[in-house]
N, C-alpha and C positions, 0 to 999 in steps of 0.2 A: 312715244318710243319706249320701248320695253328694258330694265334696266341691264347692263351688262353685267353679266360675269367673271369675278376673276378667280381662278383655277392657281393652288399654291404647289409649284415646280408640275412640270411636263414629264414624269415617266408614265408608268403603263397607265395610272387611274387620273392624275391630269390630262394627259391625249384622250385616253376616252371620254369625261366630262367635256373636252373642249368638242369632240365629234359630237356627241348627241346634244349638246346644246347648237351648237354654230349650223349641221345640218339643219335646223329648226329656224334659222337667220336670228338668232338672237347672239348680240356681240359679245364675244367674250375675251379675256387677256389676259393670258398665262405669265404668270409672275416666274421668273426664272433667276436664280442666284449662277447659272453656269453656261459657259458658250460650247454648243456642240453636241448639248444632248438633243435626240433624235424629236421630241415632242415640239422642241422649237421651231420645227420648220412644217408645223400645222400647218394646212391653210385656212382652219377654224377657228384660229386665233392671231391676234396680236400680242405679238410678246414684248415684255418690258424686264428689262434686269433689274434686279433690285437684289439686297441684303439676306441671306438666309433665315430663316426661323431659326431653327438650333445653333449657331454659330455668332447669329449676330440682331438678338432680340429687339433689343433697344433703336440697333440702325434702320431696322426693318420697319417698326414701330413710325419713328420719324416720318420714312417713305410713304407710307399708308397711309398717313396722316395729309401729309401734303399731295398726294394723290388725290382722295377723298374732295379734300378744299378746292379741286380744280375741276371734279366733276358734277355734270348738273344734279342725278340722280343718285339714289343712293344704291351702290352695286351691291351683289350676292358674291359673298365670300367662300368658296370651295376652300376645304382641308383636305388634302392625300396622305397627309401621315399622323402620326401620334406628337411629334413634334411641332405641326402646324396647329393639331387642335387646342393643347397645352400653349401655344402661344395663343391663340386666339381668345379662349378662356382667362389669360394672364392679364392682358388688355382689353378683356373683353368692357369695363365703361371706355375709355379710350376711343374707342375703334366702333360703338355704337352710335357714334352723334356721326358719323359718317356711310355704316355699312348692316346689310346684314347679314349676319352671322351663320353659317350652316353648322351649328353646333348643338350641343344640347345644353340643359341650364345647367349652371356650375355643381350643385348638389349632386346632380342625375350623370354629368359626366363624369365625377370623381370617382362613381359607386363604379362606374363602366372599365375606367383605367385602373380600378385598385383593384386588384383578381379578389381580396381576400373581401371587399365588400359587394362584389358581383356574386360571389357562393354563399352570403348570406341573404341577398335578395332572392335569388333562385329558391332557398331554400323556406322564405316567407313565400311566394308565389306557386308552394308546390311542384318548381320544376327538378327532376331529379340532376345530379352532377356531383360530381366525383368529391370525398374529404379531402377536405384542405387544413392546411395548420398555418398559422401566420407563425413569420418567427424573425424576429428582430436583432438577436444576439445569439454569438455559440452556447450562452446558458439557455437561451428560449430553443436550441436547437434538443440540447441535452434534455432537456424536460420531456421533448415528444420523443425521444428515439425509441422508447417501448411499444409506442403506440404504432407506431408504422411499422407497413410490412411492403419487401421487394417484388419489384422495381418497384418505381416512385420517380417522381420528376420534379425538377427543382425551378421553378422560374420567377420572373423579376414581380414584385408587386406590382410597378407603375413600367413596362416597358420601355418607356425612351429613357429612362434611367440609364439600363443596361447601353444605352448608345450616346450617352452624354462624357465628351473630351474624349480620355483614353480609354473608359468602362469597355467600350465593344471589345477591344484586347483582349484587356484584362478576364474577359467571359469566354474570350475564344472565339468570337462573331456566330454566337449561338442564342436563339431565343428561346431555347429551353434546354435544362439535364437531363437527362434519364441517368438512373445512378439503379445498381442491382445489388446493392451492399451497401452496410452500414460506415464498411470502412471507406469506400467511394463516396458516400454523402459524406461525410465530414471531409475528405483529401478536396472534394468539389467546392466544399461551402467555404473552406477555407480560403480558395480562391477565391473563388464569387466576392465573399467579403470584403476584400479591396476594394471593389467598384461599387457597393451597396449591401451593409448587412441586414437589410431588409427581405427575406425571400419567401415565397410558398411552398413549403410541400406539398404534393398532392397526389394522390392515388393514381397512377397510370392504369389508362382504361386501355386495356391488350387489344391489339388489330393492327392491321395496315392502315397506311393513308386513304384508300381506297373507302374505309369506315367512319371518315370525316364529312358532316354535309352540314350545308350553311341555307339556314332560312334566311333572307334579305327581304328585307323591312322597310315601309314608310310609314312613319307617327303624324299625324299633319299637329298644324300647333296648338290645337285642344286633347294634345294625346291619345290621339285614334286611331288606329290601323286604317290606312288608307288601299294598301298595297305588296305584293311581296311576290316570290319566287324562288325555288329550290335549287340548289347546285348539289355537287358529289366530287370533292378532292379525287382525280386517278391518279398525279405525279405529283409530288414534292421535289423539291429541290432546295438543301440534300434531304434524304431521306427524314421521314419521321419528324422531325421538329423546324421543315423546310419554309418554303415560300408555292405554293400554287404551281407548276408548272402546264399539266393537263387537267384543266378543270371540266365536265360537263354538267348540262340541265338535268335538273330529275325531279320525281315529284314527287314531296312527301310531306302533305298539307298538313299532317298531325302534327310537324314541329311549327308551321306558320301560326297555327292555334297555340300552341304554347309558347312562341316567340310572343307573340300579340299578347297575352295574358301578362305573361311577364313584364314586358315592357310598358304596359299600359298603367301598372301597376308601380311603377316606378318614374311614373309622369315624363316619360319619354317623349321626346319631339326628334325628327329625321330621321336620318337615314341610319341603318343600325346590320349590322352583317353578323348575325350569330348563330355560331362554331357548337357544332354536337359532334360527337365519337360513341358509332354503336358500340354497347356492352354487351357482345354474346351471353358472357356469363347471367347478365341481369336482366336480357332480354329488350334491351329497353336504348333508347340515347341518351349520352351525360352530355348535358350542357359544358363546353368549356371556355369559351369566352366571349363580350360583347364589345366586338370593332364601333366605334361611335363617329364613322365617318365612312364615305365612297372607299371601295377598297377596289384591288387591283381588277377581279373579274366580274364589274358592274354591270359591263356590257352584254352580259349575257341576257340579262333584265330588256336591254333594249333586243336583241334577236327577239326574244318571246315575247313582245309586245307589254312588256313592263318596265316601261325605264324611269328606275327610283331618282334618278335623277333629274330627267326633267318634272318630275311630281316635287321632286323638293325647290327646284327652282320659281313652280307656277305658285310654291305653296308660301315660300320667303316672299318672293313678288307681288304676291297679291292677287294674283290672276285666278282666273277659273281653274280649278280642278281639273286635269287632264281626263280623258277619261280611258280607263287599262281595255287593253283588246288584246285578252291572250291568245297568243299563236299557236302553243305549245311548245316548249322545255328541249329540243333534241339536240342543240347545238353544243360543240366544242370548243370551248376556252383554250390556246394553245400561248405559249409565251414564247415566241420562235427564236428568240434569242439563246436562252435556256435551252432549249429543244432540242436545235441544232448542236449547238456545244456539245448536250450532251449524248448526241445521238453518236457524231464524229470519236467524240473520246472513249465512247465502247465500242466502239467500231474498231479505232486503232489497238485495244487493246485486248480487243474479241473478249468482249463483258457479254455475257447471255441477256443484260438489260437490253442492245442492240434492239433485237428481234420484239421484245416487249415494250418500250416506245413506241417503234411503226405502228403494231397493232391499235396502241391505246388512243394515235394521235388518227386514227381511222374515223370517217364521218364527214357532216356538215359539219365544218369549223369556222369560226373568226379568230381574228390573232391578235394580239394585245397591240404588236406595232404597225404591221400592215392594212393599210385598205385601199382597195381599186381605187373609190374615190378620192384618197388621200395619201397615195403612195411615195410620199418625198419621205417623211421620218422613216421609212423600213430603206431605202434607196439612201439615205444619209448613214440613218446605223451599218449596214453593211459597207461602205464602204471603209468610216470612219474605224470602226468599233470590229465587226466582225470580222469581215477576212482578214486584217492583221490578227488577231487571236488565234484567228484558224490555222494560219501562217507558222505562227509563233509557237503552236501546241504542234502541230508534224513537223517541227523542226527537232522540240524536246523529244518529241517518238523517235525521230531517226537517229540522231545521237544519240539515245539513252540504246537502242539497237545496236547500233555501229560498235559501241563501248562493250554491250554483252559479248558482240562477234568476237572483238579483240581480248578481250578476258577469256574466252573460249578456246581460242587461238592457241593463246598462251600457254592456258594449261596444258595442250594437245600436246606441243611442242616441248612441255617439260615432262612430261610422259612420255615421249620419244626418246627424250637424252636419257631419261633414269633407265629403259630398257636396254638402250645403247652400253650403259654402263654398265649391265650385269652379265650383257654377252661373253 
């Protein structure tokens, strides 16, 4: 029997690990800290609730542990966030006499989640990416302000930082600044510092989203390129320093070769999702960061006949090597939750984005929550989740209307009487 897998929490890139493994009939059991999110009602998995990774390290710890102790074989451990990985790493002896790990060795992940030693790797490995300053204190801020020049963008060293207790507030629920002034970076950093005075400055590399593409990566566990495939960011959500929203395939092998280089170099093992942003100006792509776990548009690896996923599964497992049978790159990433939200809310407020969505969500698509085959989590979100929001936002639109009308009204009417009075 082939061992199972467990998948940590069920949104976009838990549901999709649990589809491409379970359509494969290998058992998998999505660990879920919450009742009602839409991935729990796979039919590609068995869910089990248990204790959050960021919230409740220690209880989650316990769980695994007595989980483990009750199962024959030893399962593959899926991460979906930075918080999952950073746990898994924390206990990682713990959690090894029972499981294995889809992570990479604790050295090679910390250079991945620390921005300021993933740009000195790059820059051992020849890969080009944008200057960076580490800066730990408003004197370590003061020291570079000569050196930088506007924009610039400010973000966390270690990510889940910025999401630890109240920090996401206190940041604004932003994963990056962009600041055009020197008096904006400091008014920003000033904040920021609350939640962590540890941050990166770094050169903002000019474009749209649209200038983002991600070579995705398999290391097997001698640090080899096994495997990989190109995407191209169309939507963010919000703009610029967002989440994926329209993502498509595209091919641009020359960064899978310098992803590989790099990474190889850095005794990298799995799955690895890394972020370039063309430099018109320099001609060229800067490297901007190395995700160290399955991220949200995996699946698209599996539409093109490369699914990094099941490679890292057969490759923890011990099983033969899959072997890649590319289809070709053409499909569309779509996050139809986002999507729609956002399509409706330019719509109501006749945003010219409108018209530029439809176009861009045009194509062969797959969608992060929907599949024919597995259609109860998009059929649970919309019910749950979606129409009431939908509900709830054309409600805010009419009375935020109704309110203009009567304010219109008003005035109209007080311009009546003042004319009244001068007759």
């Amino acid at each position: 029997m082939r061992p199972t897998a467990l998948v940590m929490n069920m949104y976009y890139t838990g549901l999709g690990i649990a589809r491409s493994l379970g359509e494969r009939g290998i058992p998998v059991v999505g660990l879920s800290a919450q009742h009602g999110i839409y991935g729990n009602y796979t039919r590609y998995a068995r869910i089990e609730f248990c204790p959050d990774s960021r919230r409740e390290p220690a209880a989650l710890l316990a769980w695994l542990i007595e989980f483990g102790r009750r199962t024959d074989s030893r399962s593959v451990i899926f991460p979906t966030r930075d918080d999952d990985v950073v746990f898994l790493d924390r206990f990682r002896e713990e959690l090894e006499a029972y499981f294995t790990l889809a992570v990479p060795r604790t050295s090679v992940l910390k250079a991945c989640l620390d921005k300021s030693e993933t740009c000195e790797w790059a820059r051992r490995a020849g890969v080009p990416a944008p200057q960076c300053w580490l800066i730990k204190s408003r004197e370590d801020l003061g020291r570079v302000l000569p050196n930088l020049t506007y924009p610039c963008v400010l973000k966390p060293v270690e990510a889940h930082h910025w999401r630890e207790a109240d920090n996401w507030k206190l940041v604004g629920g932003r994963k990056a600044v962009g600041v055009s002034s020197q008096a904006e970076l400091l008014a920003e950093y000033k904040t920021i510092a609350q939640a962590d005075p540890r941050v990166l400055v770094q050169e903002m590399v000019p474009g749209s989203d649209n200038c983002l593409v991600i070579a995705a990566c398999y290391l097997d566990q001698q640090s080899k390129y096994a495997a990989g495939f190109n995407t191209q960011k169309l939507v963010q959500i919000p703009e610029g320093f967002g989440t994926g929203c329209i993502v498509q395939g595209v091919e641009r092998p020359e960064l899978l070769e310098r992803s590989a280089r790099l990474l190889e170099k850095m005794k990298y093992t799995g799955i690895a999702e890394v972020e370039y942003k063309w430099d018109a100006a320099k001609n060229d792509y800067q490297l901007i960061e190395i995700n160290p776990r399955p991220w949200d548009q995996h699946r698209l690896g599996w539409a093109a006949g490369v699914d990094l996923i099941y490679q890292a599964y057969c490759d923890l497992a011990g099983l033969a090597a899959p072997s890649v049978q590319y289809q070709g790159n053409a499909r569309k990433w779509v996050a139809e939750d986002a999507y729609f939200t956002a399509v409706l809310r330019s719509l109501w407020r006749r945003d010219p984005l409108f018209f530029r969505l439809l176009r861009l969500a045009r194509g062969k698509r797959i969608y992060a929550i929907w599949s024919w085959r597995d259609p109860l989590p998009a059929l649970i979100y919309m019910t749950i989740r979606l129409f009431p929001s939908l509900i709830a936002d054309g409600v805010r639109v009419l009375w935020s209307s109704l309110k203009r009308s009567k304010s219109k009204g008003i005035v109209y009417e007080q311009r009546l009487e003042n004319e009244k009075s001068h007759v």
